[in-house]
N, C-alpha and C positions, 0 to 999 in steps of 0.2 A: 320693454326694450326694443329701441327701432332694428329690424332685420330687412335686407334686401332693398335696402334705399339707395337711392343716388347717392346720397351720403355715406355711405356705408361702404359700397363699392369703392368710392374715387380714393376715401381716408384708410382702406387697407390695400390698396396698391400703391400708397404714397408713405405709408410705414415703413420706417425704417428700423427702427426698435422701440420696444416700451423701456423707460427710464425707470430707478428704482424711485423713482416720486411717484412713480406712477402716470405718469403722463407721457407723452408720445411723440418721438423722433419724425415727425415728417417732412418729406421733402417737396421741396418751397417747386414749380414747374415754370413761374413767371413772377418774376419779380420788377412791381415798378415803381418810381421812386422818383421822387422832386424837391424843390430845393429847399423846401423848409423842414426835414425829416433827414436829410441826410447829409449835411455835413459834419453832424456831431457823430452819426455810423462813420462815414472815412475817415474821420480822424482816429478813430477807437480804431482801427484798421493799421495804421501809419504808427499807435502809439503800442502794438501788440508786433509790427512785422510782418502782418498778415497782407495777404491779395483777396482779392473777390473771385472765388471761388469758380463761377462758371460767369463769365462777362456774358456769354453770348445768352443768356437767359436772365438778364437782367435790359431795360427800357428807362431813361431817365426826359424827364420833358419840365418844361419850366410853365407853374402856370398860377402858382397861390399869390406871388407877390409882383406879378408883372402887372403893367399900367394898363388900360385899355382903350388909353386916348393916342398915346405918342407911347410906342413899346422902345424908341429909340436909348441907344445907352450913352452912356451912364446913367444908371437913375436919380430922380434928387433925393430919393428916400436911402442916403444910407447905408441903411441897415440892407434895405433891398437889395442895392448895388451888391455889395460884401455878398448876399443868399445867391445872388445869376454866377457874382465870380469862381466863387467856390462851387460851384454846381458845376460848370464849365470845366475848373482843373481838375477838378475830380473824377470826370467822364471823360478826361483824357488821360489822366495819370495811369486809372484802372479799367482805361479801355473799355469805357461802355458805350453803347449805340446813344446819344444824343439826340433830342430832338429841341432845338437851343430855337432862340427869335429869329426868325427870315426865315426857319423851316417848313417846308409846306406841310408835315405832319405836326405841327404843335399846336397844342390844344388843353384842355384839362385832362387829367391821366386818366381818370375814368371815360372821357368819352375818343382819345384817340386810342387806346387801347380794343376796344372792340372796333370801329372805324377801320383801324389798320389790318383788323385779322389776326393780332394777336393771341386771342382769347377763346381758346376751342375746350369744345365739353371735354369732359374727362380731368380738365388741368385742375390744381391747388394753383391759386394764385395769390403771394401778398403786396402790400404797402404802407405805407408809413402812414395811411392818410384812412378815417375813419369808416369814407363810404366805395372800400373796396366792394363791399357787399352789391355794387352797381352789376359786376363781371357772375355772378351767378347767376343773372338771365342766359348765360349760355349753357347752362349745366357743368359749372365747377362747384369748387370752395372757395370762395374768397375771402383774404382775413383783410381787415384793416388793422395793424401790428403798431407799436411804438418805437421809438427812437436805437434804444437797446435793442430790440428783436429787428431792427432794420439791418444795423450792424452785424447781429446774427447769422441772416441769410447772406448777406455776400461774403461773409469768412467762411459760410458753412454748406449755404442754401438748404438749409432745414432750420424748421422753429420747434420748440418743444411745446407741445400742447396737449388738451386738457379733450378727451374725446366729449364730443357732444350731445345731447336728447335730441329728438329731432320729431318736430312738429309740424303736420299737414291743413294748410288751410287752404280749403276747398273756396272758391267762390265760382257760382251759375247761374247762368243765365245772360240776356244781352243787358250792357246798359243803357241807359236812359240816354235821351239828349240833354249836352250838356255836363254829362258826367265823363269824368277820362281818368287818367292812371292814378292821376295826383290824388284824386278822389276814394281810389280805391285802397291806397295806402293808409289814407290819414284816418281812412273808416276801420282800417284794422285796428291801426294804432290806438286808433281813441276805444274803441268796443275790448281788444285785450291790455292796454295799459303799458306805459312805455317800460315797463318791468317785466312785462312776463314774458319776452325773449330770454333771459340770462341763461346761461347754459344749454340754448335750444339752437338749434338750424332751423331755418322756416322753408318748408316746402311748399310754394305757393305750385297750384292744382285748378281743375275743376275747367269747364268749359267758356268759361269769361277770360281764364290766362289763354288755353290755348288758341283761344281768336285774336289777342292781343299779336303784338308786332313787336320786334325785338325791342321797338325802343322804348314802347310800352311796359315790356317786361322788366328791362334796366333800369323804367321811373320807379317801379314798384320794390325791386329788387333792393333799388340804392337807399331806401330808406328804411330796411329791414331791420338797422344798427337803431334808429329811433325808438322801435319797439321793443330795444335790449337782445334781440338775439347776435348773435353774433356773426352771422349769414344769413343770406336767404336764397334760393333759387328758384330755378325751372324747370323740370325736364325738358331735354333736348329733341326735336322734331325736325320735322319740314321747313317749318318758318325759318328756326336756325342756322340748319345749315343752306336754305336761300340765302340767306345774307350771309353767310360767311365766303360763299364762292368765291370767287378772282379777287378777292381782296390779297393784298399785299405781301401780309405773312400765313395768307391761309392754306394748306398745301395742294398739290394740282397734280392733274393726270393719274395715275395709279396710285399714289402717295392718297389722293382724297378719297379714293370708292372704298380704300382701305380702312382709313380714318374714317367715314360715314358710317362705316360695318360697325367700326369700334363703339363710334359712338353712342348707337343703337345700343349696343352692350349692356352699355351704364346705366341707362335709365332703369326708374324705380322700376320692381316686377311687380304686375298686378297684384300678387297678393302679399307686396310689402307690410312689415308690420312698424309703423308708429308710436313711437310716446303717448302721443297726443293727438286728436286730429277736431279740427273745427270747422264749420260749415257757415257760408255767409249768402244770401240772394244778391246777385247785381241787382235784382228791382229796387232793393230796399237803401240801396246807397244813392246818395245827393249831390251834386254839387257840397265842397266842404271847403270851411275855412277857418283857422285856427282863430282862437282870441285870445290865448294865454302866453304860458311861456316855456312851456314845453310842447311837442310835437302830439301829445295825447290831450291835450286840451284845443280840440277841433270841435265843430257842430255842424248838420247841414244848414243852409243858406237860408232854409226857409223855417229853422229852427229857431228859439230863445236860446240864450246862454243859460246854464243853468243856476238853479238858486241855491246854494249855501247849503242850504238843511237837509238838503236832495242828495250830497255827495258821501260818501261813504267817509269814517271818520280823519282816514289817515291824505284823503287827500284835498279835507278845505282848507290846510293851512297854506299850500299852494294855491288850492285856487282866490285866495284871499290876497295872498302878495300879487297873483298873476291882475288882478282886479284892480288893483291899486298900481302896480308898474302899465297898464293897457289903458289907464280913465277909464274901462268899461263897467257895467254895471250888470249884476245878477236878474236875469228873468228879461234882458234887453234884447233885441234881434240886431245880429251883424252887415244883415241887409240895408246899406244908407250908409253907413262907418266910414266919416271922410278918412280922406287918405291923403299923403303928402307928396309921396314918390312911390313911384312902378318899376319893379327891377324883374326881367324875364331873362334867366339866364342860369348859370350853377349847372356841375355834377348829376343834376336830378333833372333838369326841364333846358336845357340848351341845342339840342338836337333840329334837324330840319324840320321833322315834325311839330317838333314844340311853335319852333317858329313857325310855320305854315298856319297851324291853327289860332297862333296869337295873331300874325296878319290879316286873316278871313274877319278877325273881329274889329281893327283900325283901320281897314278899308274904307278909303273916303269918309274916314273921322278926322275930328278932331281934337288932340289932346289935352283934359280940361284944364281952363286959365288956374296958376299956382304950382298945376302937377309937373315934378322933374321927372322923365320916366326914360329909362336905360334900356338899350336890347343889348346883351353880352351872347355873341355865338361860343358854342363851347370849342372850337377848333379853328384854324385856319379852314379845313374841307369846310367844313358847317358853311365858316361865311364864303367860301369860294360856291357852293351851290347855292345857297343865297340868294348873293347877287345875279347870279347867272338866270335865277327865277323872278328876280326883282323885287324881293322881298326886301331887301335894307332900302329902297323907295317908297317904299308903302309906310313902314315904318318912317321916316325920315319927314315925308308928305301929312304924314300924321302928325308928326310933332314928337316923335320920339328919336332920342339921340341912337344912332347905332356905332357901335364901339369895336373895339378888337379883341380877339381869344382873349379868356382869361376868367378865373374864378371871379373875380369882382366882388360885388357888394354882397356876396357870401357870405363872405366871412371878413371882409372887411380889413384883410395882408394887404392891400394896396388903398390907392388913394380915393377909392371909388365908397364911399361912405355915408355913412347918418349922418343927421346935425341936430343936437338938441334931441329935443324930444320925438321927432317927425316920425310916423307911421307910413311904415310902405307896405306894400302888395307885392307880396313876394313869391317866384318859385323858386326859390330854394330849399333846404331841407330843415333845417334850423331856428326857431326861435327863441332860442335861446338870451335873456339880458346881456346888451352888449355885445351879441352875436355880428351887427352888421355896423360896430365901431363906433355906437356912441352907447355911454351906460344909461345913456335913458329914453334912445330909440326902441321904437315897440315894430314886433315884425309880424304880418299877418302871412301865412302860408297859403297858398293855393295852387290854382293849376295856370299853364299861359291865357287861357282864351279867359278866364273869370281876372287874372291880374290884368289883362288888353283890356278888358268893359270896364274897370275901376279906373283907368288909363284914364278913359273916356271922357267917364263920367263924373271924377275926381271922386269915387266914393265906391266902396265894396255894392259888387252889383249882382246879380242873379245872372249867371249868362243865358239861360232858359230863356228870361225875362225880351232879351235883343231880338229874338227870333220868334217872338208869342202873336 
């Protein structure tokens, strides 16, 4: 039984009571919310006579279904339209902070939430949206909740919940060139199985996180939900709180040397005790890139995919449909794997860094004849630093479209989409069939600088390979 964790701390000073279910009253510290998850919570609000409970700890931003060519309104989608208007009336009826189109804070929730400063250790934070687990690089909880528990928190601002096991994965040492966050993820994922989070907190540890950079920490953090846990974090440091300073809603003057005390507080105590605890070498992780169709069916670059009779029994019948929806083939290498479209952008890889590192690899390239390839910044800031860096020329001189905020070819809530069968090189989090809007597009996951070389070179590339 885990004792004296991070987790442990934050989720008994956020109890409110235990429930005769047994499960646990806690209160919700930030709550953020967009327009595909919550306009069926405000109505459930409107049809009980309820208010939202604490307005001013709630954030609502528009980012799953917005265009990213022309965000102008009306949209032609609809349905769309209907998800902005309703997001709109309802961040005015019950008085919540907005951050609507033409806002210089709008972005996707996951990356203007930490951006703004919103997001300090110590908090429980949830949302309607799966990869809240992004916001535990600052040392919280983050849950990603459903539609019903959305509604919950603004009638209540607590969720009732199910206390957690909490599992420490160490990883040490430097990594390699070539290898980045995306990599260090997909190598969890794939080595513990996108199952064996269920009921866990992942406490990512070890001297490779604490060299990492906050947004390093949030590519890893955000994809915690893929390996079934239901969070994942960080302890809180140095790095941290550098980037949390003068931001927006971070607090200032005696209010922060306060908060810094605190936050210190929380972190795991050396001789925390663990469920579980795992150890990985940075050496030994590669460049990675998925072939299947889930986020555990990844290999390094310089790997075969594997063969059929090699997998354990309960998971060839996946890897057998994943083979058959990919055209790939068992015992083949991913290195070469034309590709159709390049999309650099999402919840997980849209950040300045991501972009910085994706443009170091299109510099004075060209992007290859056939390939469509997209750059989505995850925020308005994102691309307002950007351009100020001259990153969306680089991109553009290249041959890559560069677009405006907005989840994109994610998930595929907007117009930005597959066609047919077409295989793209993706950072995002998900490969899921049908994930990025066609049932018979196939999605390759990676990191930005390996989806830039595929850009390139129309074809999954070793990014080691460009610099050899």
């Amino acid at each position: 039984m885990a004792f004296n964790t991070l987790y442990n701390k934050i989720w008994d000073r956020h109890t409110v009571c235990q429930l005769q279910t047994g499960q646990y009253q806690l209160f919700i510290g930030l709550h953020l919310i967009h327009e595909v998850t919550s306009p069926q919570a405000c109505d459930m609000l409107r049809e009980r006579g309820l208010k939202v409970a604490y307005p001013n700890r709630t954030i609502a931003t528009i980012d799953h279904i917005i265009p990213t060519v022309s965000q102008a309104r009306p949209y032609k989608d609809s349905e769309a339209e209907a998800m902005a208007q309703a997001l709109q009336d309802n961040t005015t009826e019950f008085n919540i902070r907005y951050f609507g189109v033409g806002a210089p804070e709008q972005g996707i929730v996951h990356v203007i939430g930490p951006e703004q400063g919103m997001v300090h250790p110590g908090m429980t934070v949830a949302c309607g949206d799966s990869h809240t687990s992004t916001h535990g690089a600052f040392g919280t909880l983050a849950f990603g909740i459903g539609t019903t528990q959305v509604g919950d928190v603004l009638a209540t601002q607590c969720l009732s919940m199910d206390s957690l096991k909490v599992r420490r994965i160490e990883i040490n040492g430097t990594l390699n060139e070539g290898v980045f966050a995306k990599d260090v993820i997909l190598r969890i994922i794939r080595q513990l199985g996108v199952k064996a989070g269920i009921g866990h907190a992942y406490e990512y540890a070890g001297s490779t996180i604490d060299n990492m950079t906050m947004e390093e920490r949030m590519t890893v953090c955000n994809m915690s939900i893929e390996g079934g846990a239901r969070i994942g974090y960080v302890n809180p440091d140095s790095t941290t709180y550098n980037y949390l300073k003068g931001r927006p809603f971070a607090p200032d003057g005696n209010a922060w040397d306060n908060a810094v005390n605190d936050w210190e507080s929380i972190r795991s105590d050396r001789d925390a005790q663990y469920d579980d605890k795992i150890q990985i070498s940075a050496d030994d992780i590669a460049p990675h890139v998925t072939w299947g169709i889930n986020p555990g069916q990844s290999v390094g670059i310089d790997e075969s995919l594997p063969l059929l009779n090699s997998l354990p029994d309960g998971e060839r019948q996946t890897a057998e449909r994943a083979f058959d929806h990919m055209k790939l083939k068992p015992g083949q290498s991913m290195n070469g794997v034309k590709i159709d479209v390049v999309f650099i952008g999402s919840c997980t890889n849209s950040r300045i860094e991501d972009l910085r590192a994706a443009a170091d690899v299109v510099r004075d390239q060209k992007v290859s004849k056939g390939v469509r390839a997209i750059v989505v910044p995850g925020s308005q800031e994102v691309a307002k630093q950007s351009i100020a860096e001259g990153l969306d020329q680089i991109f553009l001189e290249a041959g890559l479209q560069w677009r405006q905020p907005g989840c994109s070819m994610c998930l595929a809530m907007n117009p930005d989409r597959l066609l047919d069968d077409e295989i793209c090189a993706s950072t995002s989090n998900r490969n899921f069939i049908g994930r990025q809007g066609s049932p018979h597009g196939r999605t390759l996951l990676m990191s930005p600088p390996m989806a830039a070389a595929a850009a390139i070179n129309g074809a999954v590339t070793d990014i080691r390979s460009l610099s050899a």
